[in-house]
DOZA-552224 format. One record per residue: residue number from 1; residue in three letters; x, y, z of N, C-alpha, C, O in turn. Coordinates in steps of 0.05 Angstrom, whole numbers, plus 5000, padded with zeros to 4 digits. Atoms other than C-alpha are relative to their C-alpha. Layout:
<pts>
<pt n="NUM" res="ALA" n_X="X" n_Y="Y" n_Z="Z" ca_X="X" ca_Y="Y" ca_Z="Z" c_X="X" c_Y="Y" c_Z="Z" o_X="X" o_Y="Y" o_Z="Z"/>
...
</pts>
This chain:
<pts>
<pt n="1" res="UNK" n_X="4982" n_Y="5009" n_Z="5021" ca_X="5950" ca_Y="1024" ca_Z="6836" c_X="5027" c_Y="4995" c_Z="5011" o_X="5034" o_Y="5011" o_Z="5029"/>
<pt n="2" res="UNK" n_X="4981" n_Y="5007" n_Z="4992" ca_X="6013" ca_Y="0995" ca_Z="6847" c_X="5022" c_Y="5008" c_Z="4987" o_X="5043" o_Y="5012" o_Z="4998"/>
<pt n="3" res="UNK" n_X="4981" n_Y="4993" n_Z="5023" ca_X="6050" ca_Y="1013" ca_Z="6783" c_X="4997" c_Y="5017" c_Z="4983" o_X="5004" o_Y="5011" o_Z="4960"/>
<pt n="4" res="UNK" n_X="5020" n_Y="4995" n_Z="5019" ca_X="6015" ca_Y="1067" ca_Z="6756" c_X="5025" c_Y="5018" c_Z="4974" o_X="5048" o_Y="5026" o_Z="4977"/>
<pt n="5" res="UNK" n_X="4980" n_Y="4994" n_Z="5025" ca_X="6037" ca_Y="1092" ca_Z="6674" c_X="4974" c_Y="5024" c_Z="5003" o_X="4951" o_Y="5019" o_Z="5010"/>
<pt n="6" res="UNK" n_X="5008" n_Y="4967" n_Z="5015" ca_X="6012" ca_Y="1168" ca_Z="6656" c_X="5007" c_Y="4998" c_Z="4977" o_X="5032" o_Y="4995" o_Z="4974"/>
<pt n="7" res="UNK" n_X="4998" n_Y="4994" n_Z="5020" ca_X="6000" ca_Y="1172" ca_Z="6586" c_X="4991" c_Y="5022" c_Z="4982" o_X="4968" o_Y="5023" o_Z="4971"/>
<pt n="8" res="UNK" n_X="5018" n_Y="4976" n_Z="5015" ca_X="5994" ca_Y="1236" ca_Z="6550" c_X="4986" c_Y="5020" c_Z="5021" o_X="4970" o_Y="5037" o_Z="5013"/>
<pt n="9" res="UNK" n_X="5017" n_Y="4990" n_Z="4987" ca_X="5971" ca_Y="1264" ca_Z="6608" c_X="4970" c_Y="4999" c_Z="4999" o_X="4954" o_Y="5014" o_Z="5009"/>
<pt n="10" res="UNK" n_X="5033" n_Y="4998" n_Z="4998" ca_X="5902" ca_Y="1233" ca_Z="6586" c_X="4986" c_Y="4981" c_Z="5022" o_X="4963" o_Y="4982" o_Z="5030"/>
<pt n="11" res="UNK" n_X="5008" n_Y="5022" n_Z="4986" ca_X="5903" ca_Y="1172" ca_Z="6629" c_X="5023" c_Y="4991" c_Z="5011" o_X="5047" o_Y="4993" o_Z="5004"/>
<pt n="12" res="UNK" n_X="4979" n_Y="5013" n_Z="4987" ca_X="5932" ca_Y="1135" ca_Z="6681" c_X="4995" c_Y="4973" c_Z="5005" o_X="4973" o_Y="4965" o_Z="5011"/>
<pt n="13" res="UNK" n_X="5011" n_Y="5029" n_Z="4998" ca_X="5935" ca_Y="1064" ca_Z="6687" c_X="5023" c_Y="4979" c_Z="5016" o_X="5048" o_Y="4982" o_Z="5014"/>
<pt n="14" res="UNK" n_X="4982" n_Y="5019" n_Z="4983" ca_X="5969" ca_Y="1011" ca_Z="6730" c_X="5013" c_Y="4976" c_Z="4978" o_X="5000" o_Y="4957" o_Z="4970"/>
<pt n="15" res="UNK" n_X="4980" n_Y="5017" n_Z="5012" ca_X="6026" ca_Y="0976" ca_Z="6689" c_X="4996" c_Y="4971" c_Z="4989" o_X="5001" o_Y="4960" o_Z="4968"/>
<pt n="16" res="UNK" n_X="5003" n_Y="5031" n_Z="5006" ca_X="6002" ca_Y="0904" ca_Z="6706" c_X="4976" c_Y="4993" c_Z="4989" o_X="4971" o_Y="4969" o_Z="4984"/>
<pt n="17" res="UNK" n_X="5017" n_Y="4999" n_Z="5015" ca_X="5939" ca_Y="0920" ca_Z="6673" c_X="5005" c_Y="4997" c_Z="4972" o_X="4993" o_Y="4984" o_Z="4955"/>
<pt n="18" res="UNK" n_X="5003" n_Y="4996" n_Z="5029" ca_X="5960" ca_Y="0937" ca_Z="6616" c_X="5012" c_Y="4978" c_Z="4975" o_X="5035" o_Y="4969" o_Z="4977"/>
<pt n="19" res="UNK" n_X="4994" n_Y="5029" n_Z="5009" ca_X="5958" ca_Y="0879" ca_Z="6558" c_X="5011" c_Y="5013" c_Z="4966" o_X="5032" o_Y="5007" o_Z="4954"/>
<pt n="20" res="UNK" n_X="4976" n_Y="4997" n_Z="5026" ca_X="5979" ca_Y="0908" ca_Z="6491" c_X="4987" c_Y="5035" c_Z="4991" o_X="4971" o_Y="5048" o_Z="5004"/>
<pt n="21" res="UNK" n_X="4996" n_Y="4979" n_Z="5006" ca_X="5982" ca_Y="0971" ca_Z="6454" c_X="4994" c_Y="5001" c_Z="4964" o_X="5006" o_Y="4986" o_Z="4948"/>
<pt n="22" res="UNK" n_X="5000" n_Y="5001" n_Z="5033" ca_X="5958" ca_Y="0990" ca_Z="6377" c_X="4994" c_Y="5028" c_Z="4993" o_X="4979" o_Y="5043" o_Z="5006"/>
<pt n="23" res="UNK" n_X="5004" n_Y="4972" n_Z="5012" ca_X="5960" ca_Y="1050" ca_Z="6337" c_X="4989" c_Y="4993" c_Z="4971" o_X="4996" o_Y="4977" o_Z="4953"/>
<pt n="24" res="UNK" n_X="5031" n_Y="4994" n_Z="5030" ca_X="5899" ca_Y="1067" ca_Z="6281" c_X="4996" c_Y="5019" c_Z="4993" o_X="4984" o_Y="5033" o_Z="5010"/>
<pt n="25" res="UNK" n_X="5016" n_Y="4976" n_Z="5020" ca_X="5883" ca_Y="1122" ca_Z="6235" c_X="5003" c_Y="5020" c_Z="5023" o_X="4981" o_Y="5028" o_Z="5034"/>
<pt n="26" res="UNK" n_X="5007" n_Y="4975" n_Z="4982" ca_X="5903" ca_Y="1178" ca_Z="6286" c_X="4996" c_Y="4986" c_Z="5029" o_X="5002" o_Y="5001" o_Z="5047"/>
<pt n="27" res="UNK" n_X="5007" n_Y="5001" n_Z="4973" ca_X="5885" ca_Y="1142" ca_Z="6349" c_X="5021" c_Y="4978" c_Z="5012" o_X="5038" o_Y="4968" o_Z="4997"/>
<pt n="28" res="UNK" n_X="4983" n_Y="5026" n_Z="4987" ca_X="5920" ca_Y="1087" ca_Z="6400" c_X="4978" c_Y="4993" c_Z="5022" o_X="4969" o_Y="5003" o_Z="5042"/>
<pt n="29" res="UNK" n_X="5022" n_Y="5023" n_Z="4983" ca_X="5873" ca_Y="1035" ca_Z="6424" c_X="5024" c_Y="4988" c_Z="5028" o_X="5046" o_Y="4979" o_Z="5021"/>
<pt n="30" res="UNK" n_X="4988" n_Y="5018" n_Z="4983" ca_X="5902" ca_Y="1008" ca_Z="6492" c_X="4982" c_Y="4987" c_Z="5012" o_X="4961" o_Y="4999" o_Z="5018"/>
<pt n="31" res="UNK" n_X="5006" n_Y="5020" n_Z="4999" ca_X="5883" ca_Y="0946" ca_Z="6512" c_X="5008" c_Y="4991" c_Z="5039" o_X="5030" o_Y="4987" o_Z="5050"/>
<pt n="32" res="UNK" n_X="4987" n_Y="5006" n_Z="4973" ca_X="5876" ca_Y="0931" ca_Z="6590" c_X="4981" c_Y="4967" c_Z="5011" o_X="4961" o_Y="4958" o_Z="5001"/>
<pt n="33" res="UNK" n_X="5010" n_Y="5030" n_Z="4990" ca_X="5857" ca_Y="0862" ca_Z="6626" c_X="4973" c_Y="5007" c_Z="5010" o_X="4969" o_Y="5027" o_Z="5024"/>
<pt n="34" res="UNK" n_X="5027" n_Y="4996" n_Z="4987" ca_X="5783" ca_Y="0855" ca_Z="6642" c_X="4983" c_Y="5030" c_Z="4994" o_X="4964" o_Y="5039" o_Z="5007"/>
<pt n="35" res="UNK" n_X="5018" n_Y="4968" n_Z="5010" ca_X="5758" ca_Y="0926" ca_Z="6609" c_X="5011" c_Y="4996" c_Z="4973" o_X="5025" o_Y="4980" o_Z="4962"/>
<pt n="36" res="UNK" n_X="5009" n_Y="5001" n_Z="5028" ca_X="5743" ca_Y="0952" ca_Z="6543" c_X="5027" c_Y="5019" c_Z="5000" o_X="5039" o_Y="5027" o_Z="5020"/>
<pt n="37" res="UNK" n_X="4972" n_Y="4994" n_Z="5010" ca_X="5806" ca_Y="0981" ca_Z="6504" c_X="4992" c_Y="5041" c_Z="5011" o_X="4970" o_Y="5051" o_Z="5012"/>
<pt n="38" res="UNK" n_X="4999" n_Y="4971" n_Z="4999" ca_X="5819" ca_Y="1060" ca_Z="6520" c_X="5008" c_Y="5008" c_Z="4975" o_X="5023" o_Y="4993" o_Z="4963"/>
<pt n="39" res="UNK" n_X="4992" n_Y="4992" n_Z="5035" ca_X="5826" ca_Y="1099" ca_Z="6449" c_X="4999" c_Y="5029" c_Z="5005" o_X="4980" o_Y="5040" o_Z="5015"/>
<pt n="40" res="UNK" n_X="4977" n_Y="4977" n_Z="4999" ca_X="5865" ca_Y="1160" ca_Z="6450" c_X="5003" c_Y="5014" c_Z="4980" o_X="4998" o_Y="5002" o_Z="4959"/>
<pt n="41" res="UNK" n_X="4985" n_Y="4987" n_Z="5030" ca_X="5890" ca_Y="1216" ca_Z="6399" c_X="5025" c_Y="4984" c_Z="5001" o_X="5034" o_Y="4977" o_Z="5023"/>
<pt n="42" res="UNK" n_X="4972" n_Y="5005" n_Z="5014" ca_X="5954" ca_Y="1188" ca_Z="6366" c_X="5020" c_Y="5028" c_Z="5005" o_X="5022" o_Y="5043" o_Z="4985"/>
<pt n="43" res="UNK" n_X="4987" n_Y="4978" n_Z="4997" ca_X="6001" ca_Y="1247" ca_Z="6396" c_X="5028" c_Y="4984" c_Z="5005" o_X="5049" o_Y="4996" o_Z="5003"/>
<pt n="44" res="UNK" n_X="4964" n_Y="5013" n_Z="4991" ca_X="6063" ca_Y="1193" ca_Z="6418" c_X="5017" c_Y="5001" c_Z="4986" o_X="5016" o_Y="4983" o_Z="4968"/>
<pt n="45" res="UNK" n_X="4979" n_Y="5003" n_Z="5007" ca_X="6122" ca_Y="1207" ca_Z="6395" c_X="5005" c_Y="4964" c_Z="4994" o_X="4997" o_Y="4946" o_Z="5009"/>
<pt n="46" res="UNK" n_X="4983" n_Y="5023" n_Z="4995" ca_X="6163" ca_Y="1142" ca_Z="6362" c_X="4997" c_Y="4984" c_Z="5019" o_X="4982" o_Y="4965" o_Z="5023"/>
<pt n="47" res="UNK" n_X="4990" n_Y="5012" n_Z="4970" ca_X="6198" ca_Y="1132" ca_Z="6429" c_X="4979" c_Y="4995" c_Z="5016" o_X="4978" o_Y="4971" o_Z="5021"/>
<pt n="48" res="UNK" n_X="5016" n_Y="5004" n_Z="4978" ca_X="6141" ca_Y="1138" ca_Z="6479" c_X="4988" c_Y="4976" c_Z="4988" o_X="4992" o_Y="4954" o_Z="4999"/>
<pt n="49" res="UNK" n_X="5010" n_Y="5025" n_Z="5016" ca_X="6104" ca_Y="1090" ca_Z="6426" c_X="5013" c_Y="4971" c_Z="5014" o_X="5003" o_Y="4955" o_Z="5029"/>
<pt n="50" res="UNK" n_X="4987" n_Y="5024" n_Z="4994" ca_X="6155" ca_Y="1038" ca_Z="6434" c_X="5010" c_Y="4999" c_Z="5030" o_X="5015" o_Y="4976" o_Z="5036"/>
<pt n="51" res="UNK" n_X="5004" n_Y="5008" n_Z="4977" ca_X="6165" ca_Y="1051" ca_Z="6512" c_X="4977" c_Y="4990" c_Z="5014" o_X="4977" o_Y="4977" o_Z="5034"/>
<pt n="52" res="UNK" n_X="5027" n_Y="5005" n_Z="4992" ca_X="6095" ca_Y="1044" ca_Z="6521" c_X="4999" c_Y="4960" c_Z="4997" o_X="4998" o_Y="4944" o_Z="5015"/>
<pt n="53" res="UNK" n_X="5003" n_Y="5026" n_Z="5009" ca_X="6093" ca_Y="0974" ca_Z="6485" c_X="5028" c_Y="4982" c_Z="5007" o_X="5030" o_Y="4959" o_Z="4998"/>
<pt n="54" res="UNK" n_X="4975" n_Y="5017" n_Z="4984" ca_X="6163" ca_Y="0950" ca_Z="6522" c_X="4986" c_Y="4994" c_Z="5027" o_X="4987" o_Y="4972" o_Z="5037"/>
<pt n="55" res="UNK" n_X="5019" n_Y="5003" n_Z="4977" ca_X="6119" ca_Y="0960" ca_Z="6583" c_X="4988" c_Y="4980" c_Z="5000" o_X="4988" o_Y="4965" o_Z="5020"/>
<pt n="56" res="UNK" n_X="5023" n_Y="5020" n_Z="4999" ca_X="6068" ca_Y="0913" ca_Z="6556" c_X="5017" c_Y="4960" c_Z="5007" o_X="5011" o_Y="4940" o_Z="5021"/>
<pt n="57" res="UNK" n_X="4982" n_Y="5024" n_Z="4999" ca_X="6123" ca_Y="0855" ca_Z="6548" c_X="5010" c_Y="4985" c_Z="5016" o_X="5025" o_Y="4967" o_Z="5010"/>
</pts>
């Protein structure tokens, strides 16, 4: 990985992978190029929320 993002300490993922970001009923689907979405507990703060998804941009 070239850029990698730690989220939550559940997962790590390389930056330029990553294509968008959504939060559901408790969980956060992320969305990476060429694979199926990763789905998460909903634990992000706000902020990390919206740094996560400045990332994607």
């Amino acid at each position: 990985m070239k850029d990698p993002i730690t989220i939550e300490g559940v997962v790590t993922v390389d930056r330029h992978a990553l294509v968008g970001v959504v939060r559901q009923e408790g969980r956060v689907l992320i969305f990476l190029r060429g694979c199926r979405p990763i789905n998460i507990p909903d634990t992000l703060s706000k902020e990390e929320l919206e740094e996560l998804t400045r990332k994607v941009e």
